[in-house]
One Martini backbone bead per residue (centre of mass of N, CA, C, O) as a GRO file, in nm:
protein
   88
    1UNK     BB    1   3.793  -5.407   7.781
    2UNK     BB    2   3.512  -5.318   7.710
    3UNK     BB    3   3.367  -5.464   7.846
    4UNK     BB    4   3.382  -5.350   8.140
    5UNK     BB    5   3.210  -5.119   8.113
    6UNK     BB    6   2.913  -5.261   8.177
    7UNK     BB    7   2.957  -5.120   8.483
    8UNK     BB    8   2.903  -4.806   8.407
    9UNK     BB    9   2.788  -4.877   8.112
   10UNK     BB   10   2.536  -4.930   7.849
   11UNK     BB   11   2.555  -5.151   7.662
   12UNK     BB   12   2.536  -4.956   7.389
   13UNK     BB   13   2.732  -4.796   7.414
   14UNK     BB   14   2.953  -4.996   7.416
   15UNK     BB   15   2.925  -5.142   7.152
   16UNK     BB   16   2.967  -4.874   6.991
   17UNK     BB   17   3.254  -4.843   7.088
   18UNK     BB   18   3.378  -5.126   6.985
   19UNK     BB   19   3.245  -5.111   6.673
   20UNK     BB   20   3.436  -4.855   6.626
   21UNK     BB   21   3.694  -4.888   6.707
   22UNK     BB   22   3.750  -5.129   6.480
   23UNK     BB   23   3.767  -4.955   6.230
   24UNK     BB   24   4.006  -4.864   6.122
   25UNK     BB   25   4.134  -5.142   6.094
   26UNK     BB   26   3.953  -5.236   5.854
   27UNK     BB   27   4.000  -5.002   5.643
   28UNK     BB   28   4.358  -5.092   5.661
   29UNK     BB   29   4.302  -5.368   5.590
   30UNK     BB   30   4.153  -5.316   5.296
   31UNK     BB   31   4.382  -5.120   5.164
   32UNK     BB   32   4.580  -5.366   5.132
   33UNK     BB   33   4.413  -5.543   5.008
   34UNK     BB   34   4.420  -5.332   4.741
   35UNK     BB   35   4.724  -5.188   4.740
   36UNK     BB   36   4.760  -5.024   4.958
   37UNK     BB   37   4.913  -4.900   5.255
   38UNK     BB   38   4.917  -4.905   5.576
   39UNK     BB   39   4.750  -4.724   5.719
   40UNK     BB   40   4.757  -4.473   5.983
   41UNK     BB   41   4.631  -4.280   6.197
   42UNK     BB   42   4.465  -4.019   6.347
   43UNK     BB   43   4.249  -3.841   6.575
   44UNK     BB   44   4.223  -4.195   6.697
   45UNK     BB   45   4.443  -4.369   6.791
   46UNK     BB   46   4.518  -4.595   6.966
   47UNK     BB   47   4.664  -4.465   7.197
   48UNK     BB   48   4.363  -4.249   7.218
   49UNK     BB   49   4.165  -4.500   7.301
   50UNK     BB   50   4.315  -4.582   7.566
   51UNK     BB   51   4.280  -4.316   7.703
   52UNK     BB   52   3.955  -4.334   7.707
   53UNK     BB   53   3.973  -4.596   7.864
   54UNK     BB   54   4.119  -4.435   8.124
   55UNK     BB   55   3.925  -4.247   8.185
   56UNK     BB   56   3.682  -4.401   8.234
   57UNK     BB   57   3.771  -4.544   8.451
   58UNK     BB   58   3.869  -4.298   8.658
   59UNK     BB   59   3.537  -4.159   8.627
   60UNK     BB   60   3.274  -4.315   8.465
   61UNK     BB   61   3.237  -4.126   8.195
   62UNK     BB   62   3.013  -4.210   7.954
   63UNK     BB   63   3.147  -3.999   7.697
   64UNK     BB   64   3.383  -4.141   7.642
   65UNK     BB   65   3.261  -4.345   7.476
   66UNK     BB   66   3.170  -4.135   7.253
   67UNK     BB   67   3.436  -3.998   7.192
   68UNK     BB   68   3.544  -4.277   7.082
   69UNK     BB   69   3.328  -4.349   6.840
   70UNK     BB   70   3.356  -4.065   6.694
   71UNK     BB   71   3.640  -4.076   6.649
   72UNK     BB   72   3.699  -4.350   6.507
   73UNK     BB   73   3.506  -4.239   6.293
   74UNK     BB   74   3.748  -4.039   6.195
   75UNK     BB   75   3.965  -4.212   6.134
   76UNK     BB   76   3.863  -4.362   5.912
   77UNK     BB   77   3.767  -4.169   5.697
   78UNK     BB   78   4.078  -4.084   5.681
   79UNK     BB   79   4.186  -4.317   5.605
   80UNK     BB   80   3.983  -4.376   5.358
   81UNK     BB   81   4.125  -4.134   5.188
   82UNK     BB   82   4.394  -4.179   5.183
   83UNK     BB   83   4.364  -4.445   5.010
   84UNK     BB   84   4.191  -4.309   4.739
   85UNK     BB   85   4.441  -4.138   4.666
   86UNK     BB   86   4.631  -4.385   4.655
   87UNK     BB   87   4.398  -4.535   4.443
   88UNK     BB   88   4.397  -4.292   4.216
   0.00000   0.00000   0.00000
């Protein structure tokens, strides 16, 4: 979904959203590996991800990707503070 963004947004700027877009989960399932319960939720899960992907599609304003990648990132960080408290 996110190579579509290729034709109205910078490659760079697209990668980036594409490769944070990624951390929630990948944090996520490092800490059920850890032995944590499956971290969920951030102030840009899934389902805000899409809605971020779909402002951009709609109007082709390529903050929407910067808001995409930093949202992403805070919301590892959030779920990483979680698993941290939950395996402490």
């Amino acid at each position: 979904m996110l190579a579509g963004c290729l034709v109205l947004a910078p490659p760079a700027l697209v990668a980036s959203a594409a490769l944070a877009a990624t951390l929630p989960s990948w944090v996520a399932l490092a800490g059920a590996a850890a032995g944590a319960r499956r971290a969920q939720g951030g102030p840009v899960g899934k389902t805000e991800r899409c809605v971020l992907l779909v402002a951009f599609a709609l109007t082709g304003w390529a903050p929407w990707l910067i808001v995409l990648a930093a949202g992403s990132a805070i919301t590892a960080l959030v779920r990483l503070a979680r698993i941290g408290k939950e395996l402490a």
